[in-house]
VOMARBA-34087 format. One record per residue (C-alpha): residue in three letters; x negated, y, z. Coordinates in steps of 0.001 Angstrom, whole numbers, padded with zeros to 6 digits, always signed. Example, Ala and Ser with C-alpha at 12.3 -4.5 7.8 and 13.67 -1.06 7.14 Angstrom:
2
ALA-012300-004500+007800;SER-013670-001060+007140;
END
This chain:
142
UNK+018860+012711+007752;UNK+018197+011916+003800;UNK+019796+009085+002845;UNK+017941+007067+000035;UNK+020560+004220-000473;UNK+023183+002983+001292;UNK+021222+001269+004133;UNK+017832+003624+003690;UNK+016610+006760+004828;UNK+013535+008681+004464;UNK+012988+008791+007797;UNK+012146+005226+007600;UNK+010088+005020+004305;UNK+007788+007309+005924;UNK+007741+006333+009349;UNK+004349+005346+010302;UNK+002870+004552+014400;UNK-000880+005720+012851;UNK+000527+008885+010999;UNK+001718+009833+014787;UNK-001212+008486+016578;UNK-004046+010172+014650;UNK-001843+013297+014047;UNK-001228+012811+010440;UNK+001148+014481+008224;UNK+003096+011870+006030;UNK+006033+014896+004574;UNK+006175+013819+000806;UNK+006894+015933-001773;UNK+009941+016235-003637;UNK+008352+014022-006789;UNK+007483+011070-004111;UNK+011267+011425-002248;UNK+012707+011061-005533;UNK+010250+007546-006276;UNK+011533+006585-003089;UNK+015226+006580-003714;UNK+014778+004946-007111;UNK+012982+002349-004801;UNK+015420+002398-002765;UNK+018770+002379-004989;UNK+017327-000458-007888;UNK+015264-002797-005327;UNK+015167-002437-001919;UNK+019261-002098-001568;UNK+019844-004770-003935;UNK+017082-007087-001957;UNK+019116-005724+001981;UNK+022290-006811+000029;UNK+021018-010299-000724;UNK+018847-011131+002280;UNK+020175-009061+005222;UNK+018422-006878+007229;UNK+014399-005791+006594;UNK+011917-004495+008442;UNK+009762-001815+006576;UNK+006624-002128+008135;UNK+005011+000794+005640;UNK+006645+002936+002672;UNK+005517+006253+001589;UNK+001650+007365+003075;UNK+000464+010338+002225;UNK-003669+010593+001272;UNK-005224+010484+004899;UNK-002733+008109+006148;UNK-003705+005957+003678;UNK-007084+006494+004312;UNK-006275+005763+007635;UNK-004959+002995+006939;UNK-007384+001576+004639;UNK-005075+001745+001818;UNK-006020+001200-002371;UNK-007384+004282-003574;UNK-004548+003972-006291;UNK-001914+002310-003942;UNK+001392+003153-005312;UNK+002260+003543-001153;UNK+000691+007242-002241;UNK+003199+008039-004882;UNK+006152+006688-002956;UNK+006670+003559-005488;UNK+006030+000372-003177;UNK+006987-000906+000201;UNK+005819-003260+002660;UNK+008723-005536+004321;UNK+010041-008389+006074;UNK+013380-010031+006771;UNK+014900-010427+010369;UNK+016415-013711+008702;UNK+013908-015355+006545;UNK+010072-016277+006171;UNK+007897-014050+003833;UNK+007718-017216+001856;UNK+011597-017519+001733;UNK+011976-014142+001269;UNK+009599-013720-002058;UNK+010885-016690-003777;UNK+014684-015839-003659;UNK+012935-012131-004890;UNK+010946-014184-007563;UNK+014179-015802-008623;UNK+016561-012965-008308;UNK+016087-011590-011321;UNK+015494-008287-009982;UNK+012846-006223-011527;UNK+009651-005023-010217;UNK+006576-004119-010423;UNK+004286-006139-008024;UNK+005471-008554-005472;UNK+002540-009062-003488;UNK+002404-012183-000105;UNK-000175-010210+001982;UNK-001646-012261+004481;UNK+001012-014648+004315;UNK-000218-018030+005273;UNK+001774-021190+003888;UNK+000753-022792+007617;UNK+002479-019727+009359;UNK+004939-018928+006770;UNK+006167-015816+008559;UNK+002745-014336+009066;UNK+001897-011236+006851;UNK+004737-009378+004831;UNK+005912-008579+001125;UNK+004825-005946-000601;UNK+006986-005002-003443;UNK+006877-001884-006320;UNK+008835-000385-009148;UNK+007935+002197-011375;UNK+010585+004263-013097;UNK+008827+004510-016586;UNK+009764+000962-017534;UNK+006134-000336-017325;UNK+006522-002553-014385;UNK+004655-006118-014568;UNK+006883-008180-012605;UNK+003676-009615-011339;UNK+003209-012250-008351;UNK+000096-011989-006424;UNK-000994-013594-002953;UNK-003591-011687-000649;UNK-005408-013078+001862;
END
């Protein structure tokens, strides 16, 4: 078992029900595994430290799973630089704002389908690139 972090592994960052359904491989390449544990080590650890345990609900997916999927054609799922989460504790609202306020950097935090009437509906989708570039922009899909 690879061990991204303390509290990671690959095995869950590229875990996927329709990758095994439809037959799919989602094995990432050495370049993605190494995104992932930067993910991993400077966000997603810091975030399980402050919040408790997440779920990931999708990490790395390979081309035709995130075709599959109907993923961006320039997700950064594909290079193994963003996750989609939720915490057992808190509300996807909840959860992005003490994200927002942590200080942490990243570079999208993205509510999808989070509804302020059903504030634990949906999930966060969060990203960090290692070149220094990253936005630390908010966004809320619908």
């Amino acid at each position: 078992m690879t061990q991204l972090s303390k509290n990671f592994t690959l095995r869950e960052l590229i875990k996927s029900d329709t990758a095994t359904r439809k037959g799919i491989n989602n094995a990432p390449p050495q370049s993605v595994i190494d995104n992932l544990k930067y993910l991993c080590e400077n966000l997603l650890q810091p975030i399980r430290d402050m919040v408790g345990i997440v779920t990931i609900n999708s990490g790395y997916r390979s081309p035709a799973l995130n075709k599959a999927v109907g993923g961006a054609k320039n997700s950064q799922h594909l290079t193994g630089q963003a996750v989609d989460f939720e915490s057992v504790q808190y509300s996807n609202i909840e959860l992005g704002k003490m994200i927002e306020e942590s200080g942490l950097v990243f570079d999208q935090l993205i509510y999808e389908f989070v509804s302020k009437k059903n504030p634990r509906a949906g999930w966060i989708h969060i990203s960090l690139v290692k070149d220094g570039t990253n936005r630390k922009q908010v966004l809320w899909v619908a």
